[in-house]
C-alpha positions in Angstrom: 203.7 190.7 138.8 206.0 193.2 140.6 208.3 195.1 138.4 206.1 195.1 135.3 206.1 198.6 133.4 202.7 199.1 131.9 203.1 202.9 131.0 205.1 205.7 131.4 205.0 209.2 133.8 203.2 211.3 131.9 205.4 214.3 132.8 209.3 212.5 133.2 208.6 209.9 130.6 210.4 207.7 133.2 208.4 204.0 133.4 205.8 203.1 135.5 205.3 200.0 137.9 202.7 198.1 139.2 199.5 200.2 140.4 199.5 200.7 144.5 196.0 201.1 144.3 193.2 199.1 141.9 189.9 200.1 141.8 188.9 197.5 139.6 186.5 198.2 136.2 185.0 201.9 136.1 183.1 203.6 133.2 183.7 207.0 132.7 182.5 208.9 136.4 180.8 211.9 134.3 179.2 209.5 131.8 175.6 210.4 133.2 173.5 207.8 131.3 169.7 209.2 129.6 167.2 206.4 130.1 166.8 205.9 126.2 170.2 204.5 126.5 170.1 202.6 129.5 170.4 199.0 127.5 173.2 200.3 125.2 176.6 198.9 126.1 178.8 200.9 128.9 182.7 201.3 128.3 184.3 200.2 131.3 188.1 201.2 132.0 190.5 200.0 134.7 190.8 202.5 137.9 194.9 202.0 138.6 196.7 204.2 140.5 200.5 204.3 139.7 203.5 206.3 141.2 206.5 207.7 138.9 209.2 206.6 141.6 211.7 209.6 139.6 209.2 212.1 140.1 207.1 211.6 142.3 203.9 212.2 140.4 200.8 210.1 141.1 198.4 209.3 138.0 196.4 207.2 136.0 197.0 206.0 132.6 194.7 207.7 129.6 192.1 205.5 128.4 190.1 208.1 126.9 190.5 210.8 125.2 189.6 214.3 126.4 187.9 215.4 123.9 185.6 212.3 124.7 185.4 213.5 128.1 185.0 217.0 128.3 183.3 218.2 125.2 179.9 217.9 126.3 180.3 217.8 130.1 177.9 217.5 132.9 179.6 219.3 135.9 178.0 223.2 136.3 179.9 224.8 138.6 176.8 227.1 139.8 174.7 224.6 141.6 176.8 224.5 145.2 176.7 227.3 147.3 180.1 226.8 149.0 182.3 226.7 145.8 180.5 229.7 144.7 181.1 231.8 147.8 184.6 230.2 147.8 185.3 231.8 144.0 183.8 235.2 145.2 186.4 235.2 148.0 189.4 234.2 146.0 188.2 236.8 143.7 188.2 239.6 145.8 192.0 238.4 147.4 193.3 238.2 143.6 191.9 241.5 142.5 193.2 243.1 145.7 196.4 241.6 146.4 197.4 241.2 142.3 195.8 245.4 141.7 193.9 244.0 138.9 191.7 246.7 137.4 190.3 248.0 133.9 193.6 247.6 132.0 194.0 243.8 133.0 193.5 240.3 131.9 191.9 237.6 134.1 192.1 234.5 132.4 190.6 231.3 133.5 191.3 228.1 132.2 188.4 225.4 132.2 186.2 228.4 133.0 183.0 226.0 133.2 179.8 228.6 133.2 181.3 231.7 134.5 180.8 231.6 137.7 183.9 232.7 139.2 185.0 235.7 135.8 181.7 236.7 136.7 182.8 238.3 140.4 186.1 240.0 138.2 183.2 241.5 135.6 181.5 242.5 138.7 184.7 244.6 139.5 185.3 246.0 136.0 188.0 244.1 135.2 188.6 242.2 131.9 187.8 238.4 131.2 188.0 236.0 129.1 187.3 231.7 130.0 188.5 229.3 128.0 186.4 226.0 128.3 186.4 223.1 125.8 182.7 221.8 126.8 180.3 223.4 124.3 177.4 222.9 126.4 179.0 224.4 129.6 180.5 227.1 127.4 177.0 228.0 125.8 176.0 229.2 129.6 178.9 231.2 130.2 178.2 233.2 127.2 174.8 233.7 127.6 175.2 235.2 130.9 178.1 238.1 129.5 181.2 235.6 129.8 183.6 235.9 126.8 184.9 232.5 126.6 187.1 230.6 124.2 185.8 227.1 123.1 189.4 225.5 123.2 191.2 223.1 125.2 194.3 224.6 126.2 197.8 223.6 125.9 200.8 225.3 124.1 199.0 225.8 120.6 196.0 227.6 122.1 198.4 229.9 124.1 200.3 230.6 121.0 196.7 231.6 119.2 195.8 234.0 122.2 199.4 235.5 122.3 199.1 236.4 118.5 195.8 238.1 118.8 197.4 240.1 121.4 195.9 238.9 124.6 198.4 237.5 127.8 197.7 237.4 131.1 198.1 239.6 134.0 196.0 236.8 135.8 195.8 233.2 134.6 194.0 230.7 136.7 192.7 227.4 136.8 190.2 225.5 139.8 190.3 222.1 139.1 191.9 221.6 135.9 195.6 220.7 136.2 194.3 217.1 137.3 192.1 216.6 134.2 195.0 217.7 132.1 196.8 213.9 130.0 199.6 215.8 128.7 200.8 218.2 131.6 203.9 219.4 130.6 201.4 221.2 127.3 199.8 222.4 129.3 202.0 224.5 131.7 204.0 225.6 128.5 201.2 226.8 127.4 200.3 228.9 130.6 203.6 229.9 130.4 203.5 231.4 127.1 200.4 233.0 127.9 201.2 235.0 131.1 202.4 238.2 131.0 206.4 239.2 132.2 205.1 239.9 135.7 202.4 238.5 135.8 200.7 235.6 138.2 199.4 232.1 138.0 197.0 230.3 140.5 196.0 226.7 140.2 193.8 225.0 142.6 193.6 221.1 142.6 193.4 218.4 145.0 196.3 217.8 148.0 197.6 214.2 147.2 198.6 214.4 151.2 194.9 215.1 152.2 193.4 212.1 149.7 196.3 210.2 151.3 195.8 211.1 154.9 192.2 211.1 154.4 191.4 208.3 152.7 189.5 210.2 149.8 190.0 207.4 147.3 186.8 208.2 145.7 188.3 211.2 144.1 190.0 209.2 141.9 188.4 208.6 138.5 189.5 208.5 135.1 189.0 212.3 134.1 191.8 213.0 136.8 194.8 212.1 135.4 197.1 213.2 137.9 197.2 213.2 141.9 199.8 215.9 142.8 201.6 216.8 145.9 203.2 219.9 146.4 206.8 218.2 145.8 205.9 217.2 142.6 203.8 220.0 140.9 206.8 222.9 142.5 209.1 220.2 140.1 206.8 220.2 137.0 206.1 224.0 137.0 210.1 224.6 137.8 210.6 222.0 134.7 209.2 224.7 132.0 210.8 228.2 133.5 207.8 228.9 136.2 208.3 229.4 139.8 206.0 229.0 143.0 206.4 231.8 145.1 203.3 231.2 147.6 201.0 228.5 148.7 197.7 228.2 150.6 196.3 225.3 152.2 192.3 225.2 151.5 189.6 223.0 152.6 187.7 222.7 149.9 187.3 219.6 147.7 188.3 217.3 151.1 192.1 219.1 151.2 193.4 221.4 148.4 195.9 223.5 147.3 196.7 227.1 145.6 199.5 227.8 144.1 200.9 230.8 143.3 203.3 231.0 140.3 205.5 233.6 138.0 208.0 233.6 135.7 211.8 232.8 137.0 213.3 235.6 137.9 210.5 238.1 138.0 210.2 239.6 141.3 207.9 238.2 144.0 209.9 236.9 147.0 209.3 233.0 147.8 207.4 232.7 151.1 207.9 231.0 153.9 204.9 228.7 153.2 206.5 227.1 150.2 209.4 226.0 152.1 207.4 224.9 155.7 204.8 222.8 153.1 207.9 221.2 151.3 209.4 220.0 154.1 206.4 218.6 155.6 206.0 216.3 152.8 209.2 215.2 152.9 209.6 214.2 156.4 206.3 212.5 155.7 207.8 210.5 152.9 205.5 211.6 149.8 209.2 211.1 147.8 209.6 207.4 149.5 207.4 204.6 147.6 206.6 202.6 150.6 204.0 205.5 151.5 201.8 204.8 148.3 202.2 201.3 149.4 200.6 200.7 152.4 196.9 202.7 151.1 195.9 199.8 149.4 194.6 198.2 152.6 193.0 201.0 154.1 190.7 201.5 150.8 189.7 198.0 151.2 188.5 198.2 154.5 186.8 201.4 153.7 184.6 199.2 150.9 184.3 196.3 153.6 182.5 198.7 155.8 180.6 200.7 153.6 178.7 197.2 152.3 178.6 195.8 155.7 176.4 199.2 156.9 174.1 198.2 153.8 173.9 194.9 153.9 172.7 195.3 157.6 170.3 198.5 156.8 168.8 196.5 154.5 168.2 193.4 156.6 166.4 195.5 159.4 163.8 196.6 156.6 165.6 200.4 156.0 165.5 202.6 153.2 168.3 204.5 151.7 168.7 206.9 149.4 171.9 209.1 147.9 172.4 212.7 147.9 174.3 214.3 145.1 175.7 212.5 141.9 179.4 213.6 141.8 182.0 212.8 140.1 183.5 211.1 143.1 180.4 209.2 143.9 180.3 206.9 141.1 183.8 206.3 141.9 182.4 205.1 145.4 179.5 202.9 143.9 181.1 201.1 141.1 184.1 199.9 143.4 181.8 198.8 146.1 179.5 197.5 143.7 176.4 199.1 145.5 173.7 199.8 143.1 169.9 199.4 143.5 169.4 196.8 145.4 170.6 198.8 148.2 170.2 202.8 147.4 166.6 203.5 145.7 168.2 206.8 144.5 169.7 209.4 145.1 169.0 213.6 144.2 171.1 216.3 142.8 170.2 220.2 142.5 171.7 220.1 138.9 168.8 220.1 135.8 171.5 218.7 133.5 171.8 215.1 135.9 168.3 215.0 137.2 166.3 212.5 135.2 169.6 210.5 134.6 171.1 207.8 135.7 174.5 206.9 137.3 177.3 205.3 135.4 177.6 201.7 136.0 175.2 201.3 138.6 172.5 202.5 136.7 170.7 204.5 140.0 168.1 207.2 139.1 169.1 210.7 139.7 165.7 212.9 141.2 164.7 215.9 142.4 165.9 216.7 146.0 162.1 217.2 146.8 162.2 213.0 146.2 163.8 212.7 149.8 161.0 214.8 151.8 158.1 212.2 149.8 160.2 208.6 150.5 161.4 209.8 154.3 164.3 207.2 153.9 165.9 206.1 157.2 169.2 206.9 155.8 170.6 209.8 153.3 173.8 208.9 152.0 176.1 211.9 151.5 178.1 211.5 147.9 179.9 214.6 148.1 180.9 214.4 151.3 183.1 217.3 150.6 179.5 219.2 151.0 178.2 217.3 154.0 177.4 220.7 156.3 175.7 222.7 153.6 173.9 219.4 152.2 172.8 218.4 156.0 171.9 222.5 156.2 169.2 222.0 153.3 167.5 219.2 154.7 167.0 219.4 158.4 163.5 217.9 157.8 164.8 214.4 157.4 165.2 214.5 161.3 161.3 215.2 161.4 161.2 211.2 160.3 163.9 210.1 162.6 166.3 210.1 159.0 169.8 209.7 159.5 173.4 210.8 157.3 175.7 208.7 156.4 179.1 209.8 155.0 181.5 206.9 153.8 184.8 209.4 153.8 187.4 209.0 155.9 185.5 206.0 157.4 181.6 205.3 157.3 179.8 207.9 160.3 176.2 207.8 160.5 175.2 211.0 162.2 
């Protein structure tokens, strides 16, 4: 029923209406299942998107708690080529443009395994990850990382300010969205940086996932959705401003930010003001934007099962590539499970030999694809599709064929 509050906005407090976008039941889309366990019971959640029409902020309510989620996590960091190339560039910017050297702090925030404090190591300059995942955590230290086995939010800030340790540096790829209680969290980072020093975040554009269609990057570890218009708002909210922003590609459409305190000195660019209004003349503060998406993830799901249904009537094989976050997302809401992908592969040892939530595919070895020769290879992280199609040239040798489902279904 229209007008019924079911929650409310996770950083105003203000309620929240009806969801714009149901994705019906989903488990949990890192809850990579061990065959012992495949007869065991799956908790499934409801996938509802909501808008906070005082802030603007897009999110999902919490169903389970992150220490559920993240304290034995099965996202490494290390296993894609791209993202690791992409941290060594940032790197190199940040060190450069911020003149971090021996007497700094870099500080990362969900840190994962290291892989991007490893390139500031690299340079001589001073690290330290904090990362809640014990198993994730465990790499990072055995490869040199100092790393803090903490979620992070205003008490752990206050813990690493008292043992004398702030931030020239704090950063954070991919975290603000996992984060239930945001405004925590920013306190926290601001507490921890240093008078002059700088934040970066890096998360998801809610105008690319919009534009794009990417409604498989919505799952129940990402809590919020942000566009520019609302995170400048939450960060301004706790004494922190944004003083530059890029535009990336990665992760289908993303942003950095670049933060410091109010009133410390860093002139606001240009950037920040161009990307502001261009959300608002597109209407990302109007709610008849979030709207009108509904419909255009539904025929998304239409097609994808109408390409399947048809493969498999003409006697063709298909198989999946990659078992991201995002892909289970995909599968559970189309309800396409065995009886239409055999499998699918990932690079990662910590997901290979498991199966996906909900649907209950097998995860393999990439060699699996060059054995089968499927007719089709269906690109999960499509995010990935040009270094993924790069690896595996051979499936033309069979007359094989891509698929990606994101922004529409191509077959390439």
């Amino acid at each position: 029923m229209e007008g019924v509050v079911s929650a409310n906005c996770r950083f105003c407090a203000a309620p929240l209406a009806e969801p714009f976008l149901d994705l019906g039941m989903s488990p949990l889309a890192n809850s990579y299942i061990r065959k012992d366990a495949l007869q065991r019971m799956e908790a499934f959640y409801p996938l509802q998107v909501h808008h906070c029409e005082a802030c603007h902020l897009v999110q999902l309510e919490e169903f389970e708690s992150p220490q559920a989620i993240f304290e034995d996590y099965a996202y490494f960091s290390s296993y894609s080529n791209s993202w690791l190339e992409h941290a060594r560039m940032y790197s190199e910017m940040a060190a450069g443009r911020f003149e971090l050297g021996p007497e700094s702090l870099v500080v990362e925030i969900a840190s994962n395994d290291g892989y991007l404090l490893r390139n500031f190591v690299g340079m001589g300059v001073p690290v330290l990850g904090v990362e809640p995942a014990q198993n994730v955590a465990d790499v990072a230290e055995r490869d040199g990382i100092p790393t803090l086995r903490k979620f992070f939010g205003r008490e752990t800030a206050e813990a690493m300010v008292a043992d004398g340790r702030q931030a020239d540096l704090l950063l954070g790829n991919n975290v603000l969205a996992h984060v239930p209680d945001l405004n925590d969290f920013v306190a926290g980072m601001k507490l921890l940086l240093k008078p002059e020093g700088v934040i970066t975040m890096e998360f998801p554009h809610l105008h690319q996932l919009m534009d794009n269609n990417q409604f498989d990057t919505v799952y129940h570890e990402h809590f919020s959705y942000f566009s520019f218009l609302t995170v400048e708002k939450v960060f301004a909210s706790h004494g922190l401003t944004i003083f530059d922003v890029t535009e990336l590609p990665t992760h289908g459409g993303s942003l950095r930010i670049f933060a410091r305190h109010e009133g410390a000195e860093r002139e606001v660019t240009s950037a920040v003001r161009a990307l502001r209004d261009r959300e608002l003349a597109a209407g990302y503060n109007q709610p008849e934007l979030y709207a009108a998406f509904g419909e255009k993830v539904r025929s998304t799901k239409n097609a994808l099962v109408e390409f399947c249904i048809a493969a498999k009537r003409d006697g063709k094989r298909i198989v999946g590539y990659g078992a991201p976050a995002k892909g289970n997302t995909l599968l559970n809401y189309c309800g396409i499970r065995t009886d239409y992908i055999d499998f699918t592969v990932d690079r990662s040892p910590h997901k290979i030999g498991c199966y996906l939530p909900g649907t209950h595919i097998p995860i393999l070895d990439p060699d699996s694809i060059r054995e089968v020769q499927p007719d089709y290879v269906l690109i999960l992280p499509w995010n990935l599709r040009d270094e993924i199609v790069a690896q595996m040239p051979y499936v033309r040798e069979w007359g094989g064929k891509f698929v990606v489902p994101i922004p529409t279904v191509q077959v390439f």
